[in-house]
ROVEX-581692 format. One record per residue (C-alpha): residue number from 1; x, y, z. Coordinates in steps of 0.1 Angstrom, whole numbers, plus 2048, in hexadecimal, padded with zeros to 3 digits. Layout:
% residues N
REC|nr|px|py|pz
REC|NUM|X|Y|Z .
...
END
This chain:
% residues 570
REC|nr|px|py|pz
REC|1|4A3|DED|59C .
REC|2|4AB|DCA|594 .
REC|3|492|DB6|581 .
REC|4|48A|D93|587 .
REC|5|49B|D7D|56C .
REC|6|47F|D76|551 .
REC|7|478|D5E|533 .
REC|8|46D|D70|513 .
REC|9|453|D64|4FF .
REC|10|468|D52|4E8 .
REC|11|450|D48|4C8 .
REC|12|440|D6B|4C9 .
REC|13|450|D82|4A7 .
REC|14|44B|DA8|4A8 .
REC|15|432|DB1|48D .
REC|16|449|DC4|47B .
REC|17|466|DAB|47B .
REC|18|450|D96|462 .
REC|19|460|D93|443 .
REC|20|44E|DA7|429 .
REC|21|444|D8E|411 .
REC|22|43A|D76|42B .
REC|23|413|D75|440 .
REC|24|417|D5D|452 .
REC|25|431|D47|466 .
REC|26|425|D24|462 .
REC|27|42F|D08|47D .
REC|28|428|CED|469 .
REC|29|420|CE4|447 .
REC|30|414|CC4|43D .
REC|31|40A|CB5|416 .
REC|32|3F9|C90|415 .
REC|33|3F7|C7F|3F5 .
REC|34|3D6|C69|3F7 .
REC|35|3D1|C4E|3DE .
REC|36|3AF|C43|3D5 .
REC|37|3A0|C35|3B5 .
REC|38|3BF|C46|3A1 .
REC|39|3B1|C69|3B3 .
REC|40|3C6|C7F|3CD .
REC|41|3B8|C9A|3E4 .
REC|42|3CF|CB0|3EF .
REC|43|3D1|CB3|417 .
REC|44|3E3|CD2|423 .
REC|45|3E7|CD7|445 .
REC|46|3F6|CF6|456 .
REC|47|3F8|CFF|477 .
REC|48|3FC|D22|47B .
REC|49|406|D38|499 .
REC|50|3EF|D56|49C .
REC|51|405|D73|496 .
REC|52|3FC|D97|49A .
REC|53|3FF|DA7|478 .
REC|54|3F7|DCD|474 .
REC|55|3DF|DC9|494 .
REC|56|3D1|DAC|483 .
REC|57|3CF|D86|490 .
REC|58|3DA|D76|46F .
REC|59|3DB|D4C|470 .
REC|60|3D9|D3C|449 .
REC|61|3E5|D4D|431 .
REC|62|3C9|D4B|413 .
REC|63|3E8|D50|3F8 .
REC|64|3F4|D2F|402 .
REC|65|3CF|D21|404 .
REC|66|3C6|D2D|3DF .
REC|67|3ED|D24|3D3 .
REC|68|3E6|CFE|3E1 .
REC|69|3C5|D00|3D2 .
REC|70|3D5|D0F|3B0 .
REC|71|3E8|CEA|3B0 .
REC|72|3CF|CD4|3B8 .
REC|73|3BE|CDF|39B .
REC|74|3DF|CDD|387 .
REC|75|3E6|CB9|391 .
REC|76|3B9|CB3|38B .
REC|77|3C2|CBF|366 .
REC|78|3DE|CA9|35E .
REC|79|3D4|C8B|344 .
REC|80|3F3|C75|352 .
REC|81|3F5|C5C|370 .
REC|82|400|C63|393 .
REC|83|420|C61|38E .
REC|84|425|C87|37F .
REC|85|407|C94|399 .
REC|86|41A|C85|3B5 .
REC|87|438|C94|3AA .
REC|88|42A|CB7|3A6 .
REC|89|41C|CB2|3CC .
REC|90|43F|CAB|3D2 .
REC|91|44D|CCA|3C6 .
REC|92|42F|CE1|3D8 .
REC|93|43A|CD1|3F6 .
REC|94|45E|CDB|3F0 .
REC|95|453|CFE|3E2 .
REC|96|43E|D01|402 .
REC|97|458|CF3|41B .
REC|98|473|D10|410 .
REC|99|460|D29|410 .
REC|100|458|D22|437 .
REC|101|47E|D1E|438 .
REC|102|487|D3D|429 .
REC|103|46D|D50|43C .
REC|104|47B|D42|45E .
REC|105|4A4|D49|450 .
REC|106|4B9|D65|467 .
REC|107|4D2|D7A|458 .
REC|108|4EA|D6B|477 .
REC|109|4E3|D56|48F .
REC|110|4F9|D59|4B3 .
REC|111|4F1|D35|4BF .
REC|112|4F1|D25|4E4 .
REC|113|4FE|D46|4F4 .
REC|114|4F5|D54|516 .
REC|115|4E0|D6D|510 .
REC|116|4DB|D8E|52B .
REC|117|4C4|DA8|526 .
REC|118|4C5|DC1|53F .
REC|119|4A0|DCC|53E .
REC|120|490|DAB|540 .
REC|121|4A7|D9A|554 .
REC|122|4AC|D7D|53C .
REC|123|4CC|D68|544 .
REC|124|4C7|D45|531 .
REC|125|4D9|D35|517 .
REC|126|4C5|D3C|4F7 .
REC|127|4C8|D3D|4D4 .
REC|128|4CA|D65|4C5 .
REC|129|4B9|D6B|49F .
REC|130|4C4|D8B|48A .
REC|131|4AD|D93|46C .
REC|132|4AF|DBF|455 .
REC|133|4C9|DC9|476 .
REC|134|4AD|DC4|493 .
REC|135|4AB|DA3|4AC .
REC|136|490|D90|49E .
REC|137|492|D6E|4B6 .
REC|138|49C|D65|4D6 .
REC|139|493|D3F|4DF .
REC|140|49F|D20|4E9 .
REC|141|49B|D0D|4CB .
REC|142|4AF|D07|4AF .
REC|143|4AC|D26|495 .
REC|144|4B7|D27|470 .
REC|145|4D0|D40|465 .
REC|146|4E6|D4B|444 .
REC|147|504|D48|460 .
REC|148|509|D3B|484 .
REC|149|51B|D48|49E .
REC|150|521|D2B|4B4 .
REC|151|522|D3F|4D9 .
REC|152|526|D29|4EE .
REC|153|536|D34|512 .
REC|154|532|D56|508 .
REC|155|51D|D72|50F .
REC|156|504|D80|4F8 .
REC|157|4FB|DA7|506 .
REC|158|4F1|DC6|4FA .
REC|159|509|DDD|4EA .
REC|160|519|DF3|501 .
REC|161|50C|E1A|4FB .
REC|162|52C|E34|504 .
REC|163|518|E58|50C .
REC|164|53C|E67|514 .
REC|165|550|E5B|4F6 .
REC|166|562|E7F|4E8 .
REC|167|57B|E69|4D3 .
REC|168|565|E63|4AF .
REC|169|580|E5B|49D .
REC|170|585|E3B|485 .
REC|171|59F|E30|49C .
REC|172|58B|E36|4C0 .
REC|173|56D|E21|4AB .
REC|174|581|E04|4A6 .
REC|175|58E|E01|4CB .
REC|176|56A|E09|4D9 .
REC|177|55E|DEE|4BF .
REC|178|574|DD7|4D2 .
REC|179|56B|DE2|4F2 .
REC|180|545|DD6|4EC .
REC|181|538|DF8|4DF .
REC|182|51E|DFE|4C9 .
REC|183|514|E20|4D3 .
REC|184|52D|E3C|4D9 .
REC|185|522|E5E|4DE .
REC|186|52C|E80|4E4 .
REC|187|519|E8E|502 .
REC|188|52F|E9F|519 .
REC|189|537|EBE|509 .
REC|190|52B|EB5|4E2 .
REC|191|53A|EC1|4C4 .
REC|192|53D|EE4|4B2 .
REC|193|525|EE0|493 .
REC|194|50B|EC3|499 .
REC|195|503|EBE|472 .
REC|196|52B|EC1|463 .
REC|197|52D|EA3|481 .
REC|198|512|E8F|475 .
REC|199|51A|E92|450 .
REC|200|53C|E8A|455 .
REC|201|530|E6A|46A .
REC|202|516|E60|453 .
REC|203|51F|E3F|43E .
REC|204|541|E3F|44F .
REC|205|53F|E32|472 .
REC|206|543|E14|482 .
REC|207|52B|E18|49A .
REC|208|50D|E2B|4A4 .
REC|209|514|E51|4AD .
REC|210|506|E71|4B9 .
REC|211|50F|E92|4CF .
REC|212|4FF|EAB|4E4 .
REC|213|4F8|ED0|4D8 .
REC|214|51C|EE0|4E5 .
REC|215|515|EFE|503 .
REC|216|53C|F05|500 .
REC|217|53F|F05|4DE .
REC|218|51C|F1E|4D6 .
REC|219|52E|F34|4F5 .
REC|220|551|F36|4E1 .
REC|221|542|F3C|4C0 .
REC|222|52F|F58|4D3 .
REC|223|54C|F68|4E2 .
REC|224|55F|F6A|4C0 .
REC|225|575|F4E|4C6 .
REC|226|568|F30|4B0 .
REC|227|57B|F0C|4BB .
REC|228|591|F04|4A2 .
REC|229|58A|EE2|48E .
REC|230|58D|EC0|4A1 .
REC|231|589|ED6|4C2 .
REC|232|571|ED4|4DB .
REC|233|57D|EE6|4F8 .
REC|234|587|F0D|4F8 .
REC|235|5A6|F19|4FF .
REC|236|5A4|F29|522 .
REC|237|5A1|F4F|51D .
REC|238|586|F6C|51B .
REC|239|56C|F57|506 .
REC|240|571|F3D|521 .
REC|241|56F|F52|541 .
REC|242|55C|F74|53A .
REC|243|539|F76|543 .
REC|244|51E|F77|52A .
REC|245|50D|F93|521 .
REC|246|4E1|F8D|521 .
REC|247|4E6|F91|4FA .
REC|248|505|F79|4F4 .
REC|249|4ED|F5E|50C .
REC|250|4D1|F61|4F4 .
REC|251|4ED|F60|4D6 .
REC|252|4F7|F3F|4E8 .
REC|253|4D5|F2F|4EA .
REC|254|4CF|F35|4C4 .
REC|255|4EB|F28|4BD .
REC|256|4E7|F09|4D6 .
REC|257|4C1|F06|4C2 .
REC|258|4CD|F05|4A2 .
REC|259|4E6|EE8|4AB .
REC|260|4C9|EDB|4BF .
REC|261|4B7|EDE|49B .
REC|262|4D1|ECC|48B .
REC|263|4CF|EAA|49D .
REC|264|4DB|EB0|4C0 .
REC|265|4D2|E97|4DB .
REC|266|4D5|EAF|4F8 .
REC|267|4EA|ED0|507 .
REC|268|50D|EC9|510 .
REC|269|51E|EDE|526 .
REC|270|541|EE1|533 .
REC|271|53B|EF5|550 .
REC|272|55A|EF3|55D .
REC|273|56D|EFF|539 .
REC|274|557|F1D|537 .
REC|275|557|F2B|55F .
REC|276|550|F49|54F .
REC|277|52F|F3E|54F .
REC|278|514|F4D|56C .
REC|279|500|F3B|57A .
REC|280|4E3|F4E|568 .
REC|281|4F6|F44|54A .
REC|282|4F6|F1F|554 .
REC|283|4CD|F22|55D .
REC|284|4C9|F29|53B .
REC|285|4D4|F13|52A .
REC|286|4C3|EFB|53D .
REC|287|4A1|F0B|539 .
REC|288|4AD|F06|513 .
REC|289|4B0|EE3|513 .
REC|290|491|EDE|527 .
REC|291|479|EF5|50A .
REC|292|485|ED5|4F5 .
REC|293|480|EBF|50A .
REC|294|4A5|EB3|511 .
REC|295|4C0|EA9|526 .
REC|296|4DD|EBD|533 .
REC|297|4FF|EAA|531 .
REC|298|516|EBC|549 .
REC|299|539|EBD|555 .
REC|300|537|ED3|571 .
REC|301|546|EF2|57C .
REC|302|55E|EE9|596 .
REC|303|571|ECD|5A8 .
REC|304|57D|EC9|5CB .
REC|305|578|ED1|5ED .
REC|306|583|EF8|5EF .
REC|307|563|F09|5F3 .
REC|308|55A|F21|5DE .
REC|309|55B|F0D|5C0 .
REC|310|559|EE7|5D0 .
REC|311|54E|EC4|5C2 .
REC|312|52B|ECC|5D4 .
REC|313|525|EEB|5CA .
REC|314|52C|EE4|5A6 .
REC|315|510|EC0|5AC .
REC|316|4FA|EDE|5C0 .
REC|317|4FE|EFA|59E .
REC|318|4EF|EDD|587 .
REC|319|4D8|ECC|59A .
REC|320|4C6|EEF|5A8 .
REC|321|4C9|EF4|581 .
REC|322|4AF|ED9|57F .
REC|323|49B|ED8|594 .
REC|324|494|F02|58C .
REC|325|491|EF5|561 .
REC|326|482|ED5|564 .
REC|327|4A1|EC8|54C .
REC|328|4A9|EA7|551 .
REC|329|4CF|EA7|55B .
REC|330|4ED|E90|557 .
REC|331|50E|E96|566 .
REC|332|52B|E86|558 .
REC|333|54B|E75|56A .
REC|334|53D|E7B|58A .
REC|335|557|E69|597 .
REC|336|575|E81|587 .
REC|337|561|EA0|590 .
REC|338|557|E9B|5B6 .
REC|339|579|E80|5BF .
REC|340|57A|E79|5E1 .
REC|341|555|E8A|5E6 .
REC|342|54B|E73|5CC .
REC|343|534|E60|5E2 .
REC|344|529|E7E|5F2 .
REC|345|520|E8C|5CB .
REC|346|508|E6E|5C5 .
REC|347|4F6|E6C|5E4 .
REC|348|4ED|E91|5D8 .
REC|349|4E3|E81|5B9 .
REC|350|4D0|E64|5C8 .
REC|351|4BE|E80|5DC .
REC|352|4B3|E96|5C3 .
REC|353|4A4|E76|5AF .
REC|354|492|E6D|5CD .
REC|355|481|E94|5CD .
REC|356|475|E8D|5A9 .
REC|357|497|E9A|595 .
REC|358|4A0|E89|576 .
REC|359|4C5|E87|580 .
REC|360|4DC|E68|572 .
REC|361|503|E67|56F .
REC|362|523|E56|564 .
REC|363|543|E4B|570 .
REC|364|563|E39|55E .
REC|365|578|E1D|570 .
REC|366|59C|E2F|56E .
REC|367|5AB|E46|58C .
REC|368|5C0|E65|573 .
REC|369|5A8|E7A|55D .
REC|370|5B2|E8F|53E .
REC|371|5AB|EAE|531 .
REC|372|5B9|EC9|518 .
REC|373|5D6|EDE|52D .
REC|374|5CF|EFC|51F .
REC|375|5A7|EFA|52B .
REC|376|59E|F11|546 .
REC|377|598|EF2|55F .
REC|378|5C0|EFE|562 .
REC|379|5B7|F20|568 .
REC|380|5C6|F30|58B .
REC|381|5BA|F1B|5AC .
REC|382|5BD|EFB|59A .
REC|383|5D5|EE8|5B0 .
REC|384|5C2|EF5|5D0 .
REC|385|59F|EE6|5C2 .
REC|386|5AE|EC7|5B4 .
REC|387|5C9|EBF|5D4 .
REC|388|5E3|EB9|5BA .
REC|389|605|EC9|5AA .
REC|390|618|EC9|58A .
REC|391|627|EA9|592 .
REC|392|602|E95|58F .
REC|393|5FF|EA5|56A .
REC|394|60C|E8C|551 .
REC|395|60E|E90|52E .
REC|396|5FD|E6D|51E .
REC|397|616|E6D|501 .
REC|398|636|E6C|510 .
REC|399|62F|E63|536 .
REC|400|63E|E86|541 .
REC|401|635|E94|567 .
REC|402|635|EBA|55F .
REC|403|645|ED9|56E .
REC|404|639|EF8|576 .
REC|405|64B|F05|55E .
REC|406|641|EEA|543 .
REC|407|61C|EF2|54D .
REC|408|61C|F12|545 .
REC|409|62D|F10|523 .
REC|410|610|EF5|518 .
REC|411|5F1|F0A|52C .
REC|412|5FA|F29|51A .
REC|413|5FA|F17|4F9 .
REC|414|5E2|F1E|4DF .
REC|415|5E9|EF7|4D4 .
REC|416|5D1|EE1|4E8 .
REC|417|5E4|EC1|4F8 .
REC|418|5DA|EA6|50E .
REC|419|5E4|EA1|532 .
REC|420|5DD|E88|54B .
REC|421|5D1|E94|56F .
REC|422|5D5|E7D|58B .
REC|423|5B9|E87|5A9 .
REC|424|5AA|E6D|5B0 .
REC|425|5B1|E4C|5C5 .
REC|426|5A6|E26|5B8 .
REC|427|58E|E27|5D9 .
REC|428|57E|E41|5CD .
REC|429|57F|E30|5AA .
REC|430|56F|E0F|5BD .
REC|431|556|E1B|5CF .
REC|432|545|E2F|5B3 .
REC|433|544|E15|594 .
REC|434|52F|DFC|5AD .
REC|435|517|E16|5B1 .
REC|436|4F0|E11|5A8 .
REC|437|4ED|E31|59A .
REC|438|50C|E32|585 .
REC|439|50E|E26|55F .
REC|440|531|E24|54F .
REC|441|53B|E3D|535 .
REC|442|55E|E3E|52B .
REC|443|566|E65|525 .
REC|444|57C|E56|507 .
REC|445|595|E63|4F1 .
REC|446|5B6|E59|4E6 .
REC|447|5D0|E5F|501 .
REC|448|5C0|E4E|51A .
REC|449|5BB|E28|521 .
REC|450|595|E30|529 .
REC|451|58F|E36|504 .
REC|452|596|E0E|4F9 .
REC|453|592|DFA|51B .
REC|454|576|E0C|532 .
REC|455|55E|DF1|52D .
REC|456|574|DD2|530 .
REC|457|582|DE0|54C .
REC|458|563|DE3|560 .
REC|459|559|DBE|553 .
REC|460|57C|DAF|55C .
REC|461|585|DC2|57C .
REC|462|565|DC9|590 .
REC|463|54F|DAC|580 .
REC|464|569|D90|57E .
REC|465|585|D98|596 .
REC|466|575|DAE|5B3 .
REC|467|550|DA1|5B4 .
REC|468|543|DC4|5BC .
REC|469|52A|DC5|59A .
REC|470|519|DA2|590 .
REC|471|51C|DA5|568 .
REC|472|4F3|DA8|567 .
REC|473|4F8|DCE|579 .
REC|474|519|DD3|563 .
REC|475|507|DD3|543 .
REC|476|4ED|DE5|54F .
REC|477|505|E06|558 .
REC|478|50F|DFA|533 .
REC|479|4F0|DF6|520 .
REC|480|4CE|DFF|532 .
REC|481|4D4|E1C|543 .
REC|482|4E9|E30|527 .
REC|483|4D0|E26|513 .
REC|484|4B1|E30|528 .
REC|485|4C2|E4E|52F .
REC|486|4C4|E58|508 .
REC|487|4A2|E50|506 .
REC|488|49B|E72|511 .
REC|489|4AA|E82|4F1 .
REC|490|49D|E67|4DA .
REC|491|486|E4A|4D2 .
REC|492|4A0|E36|4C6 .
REC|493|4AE|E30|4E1 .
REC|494|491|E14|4EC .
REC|495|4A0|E00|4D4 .
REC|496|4C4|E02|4E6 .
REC|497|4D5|DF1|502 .
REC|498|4BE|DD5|504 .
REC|499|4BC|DB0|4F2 .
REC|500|499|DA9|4F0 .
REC|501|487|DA2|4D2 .
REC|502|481|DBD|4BB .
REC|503|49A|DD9|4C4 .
REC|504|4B9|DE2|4AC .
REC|505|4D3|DC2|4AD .
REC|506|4F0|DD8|4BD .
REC|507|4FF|DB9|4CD .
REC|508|520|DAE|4DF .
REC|509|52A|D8D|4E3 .
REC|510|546|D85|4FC .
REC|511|557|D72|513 .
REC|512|555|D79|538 .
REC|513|572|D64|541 .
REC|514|589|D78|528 .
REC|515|57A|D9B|523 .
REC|516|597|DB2|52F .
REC|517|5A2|DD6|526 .
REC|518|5C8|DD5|51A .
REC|519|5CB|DFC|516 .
REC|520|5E2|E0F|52A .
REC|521|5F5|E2C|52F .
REC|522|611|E26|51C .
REC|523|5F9|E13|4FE .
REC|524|5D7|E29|502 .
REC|525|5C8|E17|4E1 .
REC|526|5D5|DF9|4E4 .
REC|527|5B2|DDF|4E8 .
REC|528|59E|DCE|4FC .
REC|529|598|DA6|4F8 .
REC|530|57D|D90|4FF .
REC|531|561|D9F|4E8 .
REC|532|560|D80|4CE .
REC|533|543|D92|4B7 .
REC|534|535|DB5|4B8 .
REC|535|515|DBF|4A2 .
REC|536|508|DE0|498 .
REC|537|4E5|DE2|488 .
REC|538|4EB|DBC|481 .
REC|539|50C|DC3|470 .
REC|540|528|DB1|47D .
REC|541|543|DC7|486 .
REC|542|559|DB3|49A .
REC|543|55E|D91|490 .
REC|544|56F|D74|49E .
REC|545|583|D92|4B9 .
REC|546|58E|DA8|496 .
REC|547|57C|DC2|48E .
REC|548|569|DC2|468 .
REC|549|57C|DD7|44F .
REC|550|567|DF3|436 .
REC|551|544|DEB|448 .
REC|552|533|E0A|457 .
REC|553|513|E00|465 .
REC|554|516|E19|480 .
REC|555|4F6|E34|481 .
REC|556|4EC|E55|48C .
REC|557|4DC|E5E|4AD .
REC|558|4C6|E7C|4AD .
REC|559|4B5|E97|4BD .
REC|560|48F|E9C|4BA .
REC|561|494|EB3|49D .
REC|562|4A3|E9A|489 .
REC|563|499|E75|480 .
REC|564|4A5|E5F|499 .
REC|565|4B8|E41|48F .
REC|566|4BC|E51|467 .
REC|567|4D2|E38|453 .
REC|568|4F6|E48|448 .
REC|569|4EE|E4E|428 .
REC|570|4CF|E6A|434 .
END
């Protein structure tokens, strides 16, 4: 849906953005010195705006009323002439005046920027207030700040929020930091201990973070085959293609509710890295997630057109896995996993939301995908289902096209590498970003260009150069719909991917005209330009196009079991 473009009530401050040692915010303030027969009388005039303060209508403060009245009495006591009591008015004022001042100062300021919130449909030049890491003004007016970002000709969003980001590393942070990021999580398949992930995160990150409860990972451990450390995919062998025994399923939901316990924003499957799996197996899991109450993130089984084992059997496995659980669901890079019956995939999504299914999905705006070789998406059948040869498998590292006899040597290897699969078209690619129902997610990690540029890209070459997006549905796929979408795991989330007053100041600031991805196959990392100033929790993190060194602002996202939004030292 597309909201109509709405003001914001500009002079309104959230309750809770109210500085602590402040009750009021007065307008105007107002001291008259009055001279008659040697006397003065004190006239103090304040015009308050009623302000909502702990469910309360609070207009004059009575500290200010009794400290005025604590002076007058002062100035009433002093033997002297008016020259000292004037000057002690003189100083009240000026003791009065900064305090209304200080009580009106921002921690930044991001001034005369167009600012676009998503939600609201707001699209005006206005003038952005930061105050303790949340957005405390928006307005028109001129507003008062310890520093001033002039941003003028640029455009003042949301932060972008990655659900598909499996690269966490210092590195991936700083190129996603450039690429308008402030949210990059790891949903698709998750990681292998949820709390040695979050501890290792916490007070180290550039950006905010968080990862699903990992379905391959509980199913490996399982099986007697524990992923080694950095991994996240299996090696493709018996833990990855048996069938589950009823006892080693149950073993696998403890598991998965334990890491669930441990901060886990949802179940993340790899469907088509365990096909093992049964479809029993699959049900399961979902029924798992929905007994808490959250998503299922899901590559899915297969890919192609060779029936069994097609693009729409895979959408059909998941969806049916639904609507059966009552799960919400979210499939990632439809576009990857259903290629040229990509269009086909979502008009089964767009169905099954019309029936009452909580369905969403993803797509990134590059035609090769990657994976690890040795996965079992390279088990036997693999060039039938994907249409392809060892030719379209290129390693990212050194450019090489691989032979058969090159392929096997890496896909029995017990070392995991990285290899580039080229499936898909750029129709395909084209037709699927535009889509209402698809929000950008990068899949990231280094290796690929996706990792730095996915977000410039889409605001460069399908905002900018083809026209198919205007930049008000771009940063929606970017900001409000990731982030509506996480709201199902966490509260937190509310205060994502919008710019409204209130909500955590995860900002980007960029220009339209400039923003462009500059990653590419042969430079994966290299980054994007055009984001001028990124903040995270009102941290700057990217100034001036560089990125901030030694500040780690960036903060946990967690499951229901855990405290959402914990700083990184908890």
């Amino acid at each position: 849906m597309n909201p109509q473009p709405s003001e914001p009530q500009s002079d309104a401050l959230p309750v809770e953005l109210l500085p602590p040692q402040t009750t009021i915010i007065a307008i105007a303030a107002r001291v008259r010195l009055v001279q008659a027969s040697e006397n003065f009388d004190l006239d103090l005039r304040v015009a308050s705006q009623a302000t909502l303060l702990n469910g309360r209508c609070v207009r004059l403060s009575t500290r200010i009323k009794r400290f005025a009245g604590l002076i007058s009495s002062l100035v009433s006591s002093i033997p002297s002439g008016a020259a000292m009591r004037k000057l002690i008015f003189s100083l009240f004022y000026l003791l009065f005046s900064t305090a209304i001042v200080s009580a009106q100062q921002y921690d930044l300021v991001l001034e005369g920027g167009r600012v676009m919130d998503p939600e609201t449909g707001l699209d005006a030049v206005r003038n952005v207030g930061v105050r303790d890491g949340k957005i405390a003004r928006i307005a028109s007016e001129t507003l008062s700040g310890r520093r001033i970002v002039h941003a003028d000709g640029l455009v003042v969003a949301p932060g972008f929020i990655d659900l598909h980001q499996h690269g966490q590393d210092a590195a991936s942070q700083r190129v996603k930091a450039l690429d308008g990021v402030t949210t990059a999580l790891e949903m698709e398949i998750g990681v292998p201990d949820v709390a040695q992930f979050l501890q290792a995160k916490a007070g180290h990150s550039l950006i905010n973070y968080g990862t699903s409860a990992s379905h391959v990972a509980a199913r490996a451990l399982v099986f007697g085959a524990p992923l080694p450390s950095g991994e996240i995919l299996p090696k493709s062998g018996p833990a990855t293609d048996r069938s589950a025994t009823p006892e080693q399923i149950e073993a696998i939901r403890q598991r998965l509710r334990a890491e669930l316990d441990a901060g886990g924003l949802a179940v993340g499957m790899g469907i088509q890295y365990t096909p093992g799996a049964t479809r029993l197996e699959v049900i399961d899991m979902f029924r798992l997630a929905a007994e808490r109450a959250l998503p299922v993130y899901t590559h899915v089984r297969s890919v192609g057109r060779v029936e069994p084992g097609s693009s729409i059997e895979s959408i059909s496995e998941v969806i049916g896995a639904a609507a059966i659980t009552g799960a919400s669901l979210h499939i990632v890079h439809i576009n990857s996993s259903c290629l040229q019956d990509s269009l086909e995939c979502l008009s089964m999504v767009e169905g099954a939301r019309a029936r009452g299914l909580d369905v969403t999905t993803e797509a990134y705006p590059y035609i090769p995908g990657m994976t690890a070789i040795n996965s079992a998406l390279f088990n036997p059948g693999w060039q039938e289902k994907l249409g392809i040869s060892y030719p379209q498998l290129v390693l990212p590292d050194t450019g090489e096209h691989l032979t058969k006899e090159r392929f096997e040597e890496l896909h029995n290897s017990s070392k995991t590498k990285w290899v580039l699969i080229y499936a898909n078209t750029q129709e395909v690619v084209d037709k699927v970003i535009p889509h209402p129902l698809v929000m950008i997610a990068s899949d990231g990690a280094e290796g690929h260009p996706r990792n730095a540029g996915t977000y410039s890209r889409v605001l460069a070459q399908y905002v900018r150069e083809k026209g198919t997006i205007t930049l008000m549905d771009a940063l929606r796929k970017m900001t409000l719909m990731p982030a509506q979408m996480l709201e199902r795991s966490t509260p937190a989330a509310r205060q994502k991917g919008r710019l409204q007053q209130g909500v955590d100041a995860d900002i980007v600031v960029f220009d339209p005209a400039t923003i462009s991805d500059r990653s590419t196959f042969q430079k994966p990392m290299e980054p994007s330009i055009g984001v001028h100033y990124l903040l995270v929790g009102g941290t700057v993190v990217v100034d001036d196009g560089k990125v901030v060194l030694d500040v780690f602002p960036g903060r946990a996202l967690l499951g229901p079991s855990k405290r959402a939004g914990s700083k990184p030292s908890d």
